[in-house]
C-alpha positions, 0 to 999 in steps of 0.5 A: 440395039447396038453393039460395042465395037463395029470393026471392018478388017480385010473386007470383013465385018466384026463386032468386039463385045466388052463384057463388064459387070452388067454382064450378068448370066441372067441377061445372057440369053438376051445377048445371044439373041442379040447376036443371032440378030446380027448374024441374020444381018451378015456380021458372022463374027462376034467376040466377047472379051471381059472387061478386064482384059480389054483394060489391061491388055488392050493391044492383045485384044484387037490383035486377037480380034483381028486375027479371028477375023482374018481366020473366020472371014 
């Protein structure tokens, strides 16, 4: 398993999750047990972004990111 971006902010672990066109609704309960994976292993933060908006807009998606984290953590 891996994931697409492992981010440590503040002390606080993350994953950023680029969602393309692979992403298909029938492998989105493989995703989510993909995510509680990671959750048992103590990264309690996973976002997912599209595709699209990380091309198109890649400062706002860190930015969010980031912004999550220091809220959640």
């Amino acid at each position: 398993m891996e994931a697409d971006f492992f981010v440590l902010y503040e002390g606080k672990w993350g994953i950023l999750e680029v969602d393309g066109p692979s992403h298909k609704p029938e492998s989105r309960v493989n995703e989510q047990e993909r995510d509680r994976l990671f959750q048992h292993n103590g990264i309690g933060i996973i976002q997912r972004f599209t595709h699209s908006k990380c091309e198109q807009h890649p400062d706002d998606v860190v930015e969010e990111f980031l912004q999550i984290i220091k809220k959640i953590g």
